[in-house]
N, C-alpha and C positions, 0 to 999 in steps of 0.2 A: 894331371894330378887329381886324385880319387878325394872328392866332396861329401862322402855321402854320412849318411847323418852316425852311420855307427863303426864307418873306416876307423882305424886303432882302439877302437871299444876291447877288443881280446875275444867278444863272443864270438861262439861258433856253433855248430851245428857237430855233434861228435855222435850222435846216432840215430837212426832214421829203421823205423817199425810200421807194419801193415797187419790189420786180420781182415780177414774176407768170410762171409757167410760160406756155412756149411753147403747150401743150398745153391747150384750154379745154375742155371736155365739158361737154357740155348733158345735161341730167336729160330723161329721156323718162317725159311724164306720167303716161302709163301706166304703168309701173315704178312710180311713185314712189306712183301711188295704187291700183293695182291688186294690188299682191304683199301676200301674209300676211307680217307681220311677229311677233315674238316679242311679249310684254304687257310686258315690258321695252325693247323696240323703241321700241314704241307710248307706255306712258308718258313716256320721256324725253324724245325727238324732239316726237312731237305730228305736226302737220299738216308734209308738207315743201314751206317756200317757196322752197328754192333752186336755183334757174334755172341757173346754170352755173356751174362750180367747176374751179380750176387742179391740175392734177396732173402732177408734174416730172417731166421724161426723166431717161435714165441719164445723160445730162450734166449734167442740172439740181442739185446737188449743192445742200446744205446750204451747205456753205463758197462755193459757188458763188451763190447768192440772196442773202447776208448781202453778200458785197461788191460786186455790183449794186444793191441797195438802200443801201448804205451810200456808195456814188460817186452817187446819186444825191440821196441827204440832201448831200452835200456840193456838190454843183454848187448845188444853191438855196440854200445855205448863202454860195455866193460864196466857199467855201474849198478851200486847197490841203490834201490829204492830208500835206504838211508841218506843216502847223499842228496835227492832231490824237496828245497826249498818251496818249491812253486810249480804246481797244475794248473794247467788252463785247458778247458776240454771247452773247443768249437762246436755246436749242435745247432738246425734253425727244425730241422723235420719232425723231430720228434719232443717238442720242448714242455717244461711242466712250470707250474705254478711255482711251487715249491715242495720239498728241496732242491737247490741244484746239484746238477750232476758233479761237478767241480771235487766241493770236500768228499765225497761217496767214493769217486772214484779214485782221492788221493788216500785214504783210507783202506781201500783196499788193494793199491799197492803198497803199503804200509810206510806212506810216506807220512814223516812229522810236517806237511806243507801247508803252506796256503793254495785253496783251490777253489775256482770259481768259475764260470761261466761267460762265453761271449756269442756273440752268431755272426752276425755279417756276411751270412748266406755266404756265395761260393765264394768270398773271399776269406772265408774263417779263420783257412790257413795265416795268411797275411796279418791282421788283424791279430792273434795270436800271438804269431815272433814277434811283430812289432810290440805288442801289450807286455809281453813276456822280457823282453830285450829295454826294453824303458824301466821297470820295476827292477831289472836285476842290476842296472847303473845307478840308479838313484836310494836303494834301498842294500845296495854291498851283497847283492846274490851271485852264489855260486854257481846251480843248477836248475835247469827247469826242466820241466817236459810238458810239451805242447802237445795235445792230441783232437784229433779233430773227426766226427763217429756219427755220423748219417745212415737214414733209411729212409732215400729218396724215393723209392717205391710204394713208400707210404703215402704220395704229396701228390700223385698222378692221377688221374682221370680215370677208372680202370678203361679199357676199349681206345682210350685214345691213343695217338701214335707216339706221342710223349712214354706211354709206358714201355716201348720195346729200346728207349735209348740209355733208360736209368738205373741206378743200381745201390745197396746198402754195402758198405766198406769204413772203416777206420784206417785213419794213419795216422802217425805220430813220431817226432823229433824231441829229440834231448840238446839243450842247449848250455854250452857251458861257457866261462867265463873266465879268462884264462890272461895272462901276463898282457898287458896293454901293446899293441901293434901285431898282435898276431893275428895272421890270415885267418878270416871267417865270415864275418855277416858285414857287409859293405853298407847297403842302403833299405830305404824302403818307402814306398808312399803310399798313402790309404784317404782318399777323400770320398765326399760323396753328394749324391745332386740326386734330393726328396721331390724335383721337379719332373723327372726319368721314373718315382717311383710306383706308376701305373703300368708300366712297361710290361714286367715281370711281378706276377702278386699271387699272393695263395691267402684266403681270405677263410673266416667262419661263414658258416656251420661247417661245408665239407673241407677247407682246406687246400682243393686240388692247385696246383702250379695253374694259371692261368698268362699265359704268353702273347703281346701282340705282335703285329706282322712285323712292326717297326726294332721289334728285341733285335735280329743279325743287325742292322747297319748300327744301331746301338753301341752292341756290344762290341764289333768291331772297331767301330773310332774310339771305345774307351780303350780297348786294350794295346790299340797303336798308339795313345795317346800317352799312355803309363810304359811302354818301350822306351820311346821316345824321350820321355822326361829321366827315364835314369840312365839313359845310353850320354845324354847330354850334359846332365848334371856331375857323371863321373868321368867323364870324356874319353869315351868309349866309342868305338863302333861293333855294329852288330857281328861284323868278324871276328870282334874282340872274342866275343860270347861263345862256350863252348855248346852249355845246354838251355834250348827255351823247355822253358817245362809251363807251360798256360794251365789255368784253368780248362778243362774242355769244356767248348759248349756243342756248338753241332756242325756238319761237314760243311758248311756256308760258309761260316766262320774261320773255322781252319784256316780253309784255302784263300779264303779275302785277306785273313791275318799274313798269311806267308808269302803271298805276294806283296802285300803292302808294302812289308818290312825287308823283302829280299831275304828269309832265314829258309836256308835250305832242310829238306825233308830230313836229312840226318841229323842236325839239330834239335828239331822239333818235334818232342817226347809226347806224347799224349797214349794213355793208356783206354782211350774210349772204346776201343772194338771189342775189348777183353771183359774191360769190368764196367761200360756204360760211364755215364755222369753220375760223379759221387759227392758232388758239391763239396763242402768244404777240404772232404779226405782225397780229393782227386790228384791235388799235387803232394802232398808225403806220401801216398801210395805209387806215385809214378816216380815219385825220388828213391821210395823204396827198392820196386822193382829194377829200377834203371842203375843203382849201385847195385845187388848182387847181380846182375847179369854180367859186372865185372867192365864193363867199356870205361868205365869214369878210372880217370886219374886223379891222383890227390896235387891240388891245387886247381881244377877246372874250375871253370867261372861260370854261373847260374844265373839266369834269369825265369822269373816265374811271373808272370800278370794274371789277373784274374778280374772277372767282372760279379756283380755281386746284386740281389734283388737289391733294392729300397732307395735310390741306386749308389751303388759302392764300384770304387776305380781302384785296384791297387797292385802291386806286387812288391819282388824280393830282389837282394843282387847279391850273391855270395859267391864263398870259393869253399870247395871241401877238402 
């Protein structure tokens, strides 16, 4: 019997939206396998499989990806920006003082909403439905749209090996709320240990992603960790599970993860060779991608984990 904190909630997930920079850059093999890289390079990264990765113009704004992905969650959605209550736009790469991106960019989707800001680094996602799915139970919301809008290419080292794995992309989900017991958003968990949060850090003046050797074994026992906790909690097994959709981090990871857990390679979705690591937009862009490529049936069941700088554990458990 299914536990999980938002089984018969009614929310769901009714449309799922991507924009991707104009700009696509191909990795040149050579580069990617011929340059000396750092043993902190080297550990983290591993082997580089990614083929080509989006990196935004000076137009391509943050504010600017979030509501191109977020008009396009809403066109599959079959909804008017009238109908959305509540924006929540995910960001850690590119963040400001003030104003947040939030109301800017519920305003120009010409939503009457509430909109604001959260980061939680690559778990943005997560962090998001879940912030978004609490407010719309305890405040009578209809509609949301979640969008979550990186320019991790901004956060890298230039010259290091970290830059040929990363990428700028937005993704974004429309959530809605709908007759109590119907199939959609099942579970979710989000914690986090400030103990882990040297791990992974990008600091002032410059900013750059800084990674110790220790981030894969890290990140992989957090993300078997949060498997594990909602495969159990809903009593489930991984067979249960149609799609894993992770977080990506890098091919170390992967493979340690899918062993761990026994989830075989057609399960497990990651869009990393294509579009690089897009931190918090990695997984609605891979949920994107992964429904119009047309394989998902309606009712498949989703799991998505993610690991997050500062340090954050978390994922999702749905059905679409």
């Amino acid at each position: 019997m299914q536990q999980g904190c938002w089984a018969g909630s009614g929310i769901r997930i009714t449309g799922i939206g991507h924009y991707f920079p104009v700009d696509l850059v191909h990795n040149v093999p050579q580069r990617s396998g011929g340059e000396r890289f750092n043993a902190i390079d080297q550990a983290v990264v591993g082997q580089v499989d990614v083929r080509t990765r989006g990196v935004a113009g000076a137009d391509e704004t943050v504010e600017l990806m979030a509501v191109r992905a977020a008009e396009h969650a809403l066109r599959e959605a079959a909804r008017d920006s009238g109908d959305v209550e509540l924006v929540v736009v995910t960001n850690w790469t590119d963040r400001q003082w003030v104003p947040e991106l939030g109301p800017a960019v519920a305003a120009q989707l010409s939503a009457k909403a509430l909109g604001f800001d959260l980061c939680g680094a690559c778990t943005g996602f997560v962090h998001g439905v879940q912030t978004a799915a609490a407010l719309m139970s305890t405040l009578d919301l209809r509609t949301a749209v979640v969008t979550c809008s990186e320019q991790f290419s901004r956060r890298v080292r230039p010259g290091s090996k970290g830059e040929l794995v990363v990428g700028d992309a937005a993704g974004a989900v429309v959530l809605e709320r709908g007759a109590p017991g119907a199939t959609g958003l099942i579970d979710s968990v989000l914690t986090s240990d400030g103990g882990s949060a040297s791990t992974i850090y990008a600091r002032r003046p410059e900013g750059w992603v800084t990674s110790e050797p220790t981030l894969v074994d890290r990140a992989v026992t957090g993300t078997v960790r949060v498997v594990e906790r909602l495969l159990t909690r809903n009593s489930i097994l991984m067979a249960d599970v149609d799609w894993v959709l992770p977080h990506p981090g890098t091919d170390p990871v992967h493979r340690a993860v899918r062993e761990k857990l026994g989830i075989s390679p057609e399960q497990f979705v990651v869009t990393m060779d294509s579009r690089g690591n897009t931190s918090s937009a990695s997984i609605p862009i891979a949920l994107s991608e992964l429904w119009q490529s047309g394989r998902v049936r309606r009712g498949d069941l989703f799991l998505t984990p993610a690991i997050g700088a500062g340090f954050f554990e978390g994922g999702l458990l749905f059905r679409l």
